[in-house]
C-alpha positions as CSV (number, residue, x, y, z in Angstrom):
1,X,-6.5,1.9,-21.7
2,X,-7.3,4.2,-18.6
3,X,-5.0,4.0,-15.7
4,X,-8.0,2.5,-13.9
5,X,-8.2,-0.5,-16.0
6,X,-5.1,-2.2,-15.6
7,X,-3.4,-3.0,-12.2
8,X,-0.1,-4.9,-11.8
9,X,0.1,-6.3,-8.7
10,X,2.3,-9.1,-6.2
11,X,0.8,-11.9,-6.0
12,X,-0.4,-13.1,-2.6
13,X,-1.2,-16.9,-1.2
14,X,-4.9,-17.2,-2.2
15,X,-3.9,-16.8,-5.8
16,X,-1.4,-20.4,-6.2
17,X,-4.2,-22.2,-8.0
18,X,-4.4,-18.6,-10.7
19,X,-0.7,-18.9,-11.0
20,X,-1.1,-22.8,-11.7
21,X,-4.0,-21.7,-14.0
22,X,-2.0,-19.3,-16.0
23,X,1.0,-21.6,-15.9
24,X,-1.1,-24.5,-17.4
25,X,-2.3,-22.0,-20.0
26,X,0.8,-20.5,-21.0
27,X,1.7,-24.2,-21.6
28,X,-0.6,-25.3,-23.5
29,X,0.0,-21.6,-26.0
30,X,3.5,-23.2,-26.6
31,X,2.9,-26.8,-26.8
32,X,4.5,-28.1,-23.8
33,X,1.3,-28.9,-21.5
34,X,3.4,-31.9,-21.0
35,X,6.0,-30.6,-19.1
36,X,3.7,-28.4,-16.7
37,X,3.9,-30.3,-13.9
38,X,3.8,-28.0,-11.0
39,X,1.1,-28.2,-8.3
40,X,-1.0,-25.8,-6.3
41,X,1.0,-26.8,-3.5
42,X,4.0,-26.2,-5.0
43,X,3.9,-22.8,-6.3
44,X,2.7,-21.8,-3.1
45,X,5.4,-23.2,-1.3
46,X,8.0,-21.5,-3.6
47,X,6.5,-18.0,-3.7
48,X,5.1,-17.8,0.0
49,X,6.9,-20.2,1.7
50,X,9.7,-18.4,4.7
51,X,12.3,-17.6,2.3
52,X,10.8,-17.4,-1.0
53,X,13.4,-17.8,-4.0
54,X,10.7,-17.0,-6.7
55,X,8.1,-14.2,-7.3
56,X,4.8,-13.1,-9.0
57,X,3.1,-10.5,-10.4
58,X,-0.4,-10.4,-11.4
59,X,-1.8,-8.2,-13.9
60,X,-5.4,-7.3,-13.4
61,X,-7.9,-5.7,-15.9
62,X,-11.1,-4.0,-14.9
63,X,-10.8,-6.1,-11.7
64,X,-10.3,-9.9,-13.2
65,X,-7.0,-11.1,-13.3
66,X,-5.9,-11.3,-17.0
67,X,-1.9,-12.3,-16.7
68,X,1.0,-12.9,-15.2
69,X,4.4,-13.1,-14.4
70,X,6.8,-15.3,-12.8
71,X,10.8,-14.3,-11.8
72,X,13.4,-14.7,-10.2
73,X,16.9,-13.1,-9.3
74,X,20.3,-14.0,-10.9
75,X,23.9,-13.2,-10.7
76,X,26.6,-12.3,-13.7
77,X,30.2,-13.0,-12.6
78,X,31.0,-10.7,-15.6
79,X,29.2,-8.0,-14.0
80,X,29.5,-8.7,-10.6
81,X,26.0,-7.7,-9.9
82,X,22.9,-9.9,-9.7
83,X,20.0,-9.6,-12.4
84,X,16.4,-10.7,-12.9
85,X,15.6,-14.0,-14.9
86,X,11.4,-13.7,-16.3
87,X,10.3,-17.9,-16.4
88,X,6.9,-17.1,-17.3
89,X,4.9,-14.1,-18.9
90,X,1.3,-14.3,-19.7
91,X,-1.6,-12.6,-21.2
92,X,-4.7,-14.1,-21.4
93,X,-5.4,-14.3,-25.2
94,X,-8.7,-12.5,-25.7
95,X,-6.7,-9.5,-24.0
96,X,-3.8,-9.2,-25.8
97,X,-3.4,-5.7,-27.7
98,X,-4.3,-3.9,-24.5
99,X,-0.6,-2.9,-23.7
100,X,-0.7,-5.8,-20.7
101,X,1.8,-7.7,-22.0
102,X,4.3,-4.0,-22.3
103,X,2.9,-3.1,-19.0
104,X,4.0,-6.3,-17.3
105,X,7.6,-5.9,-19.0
106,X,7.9,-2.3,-18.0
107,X,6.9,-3.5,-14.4
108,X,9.7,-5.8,-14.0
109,X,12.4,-3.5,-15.9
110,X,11.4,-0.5,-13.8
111,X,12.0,-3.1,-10.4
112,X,15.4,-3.7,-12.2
113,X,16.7,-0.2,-12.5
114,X,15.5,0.8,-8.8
115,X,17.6,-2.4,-7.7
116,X,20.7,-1.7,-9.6
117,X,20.4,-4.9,-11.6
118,X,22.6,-5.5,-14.3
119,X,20.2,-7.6,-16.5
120,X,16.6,-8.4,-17.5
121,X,16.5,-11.8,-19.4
122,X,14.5,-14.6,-20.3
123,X,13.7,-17.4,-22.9
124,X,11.3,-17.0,-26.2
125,X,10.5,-20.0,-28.3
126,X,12.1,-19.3,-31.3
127,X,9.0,-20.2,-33.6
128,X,6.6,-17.3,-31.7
129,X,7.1,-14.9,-34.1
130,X,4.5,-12.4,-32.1
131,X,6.4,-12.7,-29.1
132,X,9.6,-12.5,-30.4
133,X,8.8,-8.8,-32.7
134,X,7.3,-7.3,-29.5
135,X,10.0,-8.1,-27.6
136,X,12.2,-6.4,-30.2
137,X,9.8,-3.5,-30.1
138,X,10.7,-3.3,-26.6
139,X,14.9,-3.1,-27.0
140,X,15.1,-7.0,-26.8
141,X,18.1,-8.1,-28.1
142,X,18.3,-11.7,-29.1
143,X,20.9,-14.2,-27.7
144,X,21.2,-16.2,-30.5
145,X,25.0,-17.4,-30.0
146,X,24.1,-19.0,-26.5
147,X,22.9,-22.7,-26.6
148,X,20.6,-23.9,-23.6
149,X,21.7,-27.0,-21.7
150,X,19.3,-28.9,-19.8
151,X,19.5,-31.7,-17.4
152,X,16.7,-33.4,-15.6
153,X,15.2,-36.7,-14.9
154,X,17.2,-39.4,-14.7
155,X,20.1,-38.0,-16.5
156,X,20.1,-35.3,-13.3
157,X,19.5,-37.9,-10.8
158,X,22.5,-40.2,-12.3
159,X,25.3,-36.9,-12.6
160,X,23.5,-35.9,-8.6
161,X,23.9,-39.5,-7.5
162,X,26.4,-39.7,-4.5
């Protein structure tokens, strides 16, 4: 890979419907195409709306937009210092092997160490043994004491109801 091919950049309004693209692709890699629900209009709301809580990187190869990523910030009481949370990371399949996929990583990590953040995490499905080696590769360290809790639908709207 030349420095020319690949450019990581922020994502800008015109490209909600790639972000929605990528999001619906990445869903259907790990078998929850049911659960993307989000909407052009949505993800361009919550990235370039007036106080944008979420943001997006797209990586580009030769010119064509090849992957992405989608964060946000966090906060660690135990550390007193916010960190970065990484929802969504995404190479188009046909270009993985390319270093896209480390590039995007090391984009975000070098944003966290300019910022003084005190963590870089996200979620890997514990059955994407690819994903989960090359994040090892990488100094991952898996969290595997922590159990996620969810709650949405009507069990959020019944615990939210007034």
């Amino acid at each position: 890979m030349s420095a020319d091919d690949l450019v990581i950049r922020a994502a800008v309004p015109g490209d909600a419907a790639l972000v929605v693209q990528f999001i619906a692709e990445l869903a259907e890699y790990e078998k929850l195409s049911h659960e993307a629900k989000a909407k052009e209009a949505d993800i361009a709301r919550d990235l370039f709306g007036d106080q944008p809580r979420v943001f997006c990187e797209i990586a580009e190869w030769q010119g064509k937009p090849v992957g992405f990523t989608l964060w946000f910030y966090t906060y660690s009481s135990f550390q007193g210092r916010q960190g970065m949370w990484l929802e969504d990371l995404y190479v188009d399949p046909t270009m993985r092997g390319k270093g896209i996929g480390k590039a995007l990583l090391v984009n975000l990590a070098r944003r966290c160490v300019a910022e003084g953040l005190g963590r870089f995490e996200w979620w890997v499905l514990d059955w994407n043994e690819p994903s989960i080696e090359f994040y090892k590769s990488q100094g991952g360290v898996m969290q595997d004491e922590w159990t996620k809790v969810r709650i949405d639908g009507e069990a959020l709207l019944a615990l939210g109801k007034p």
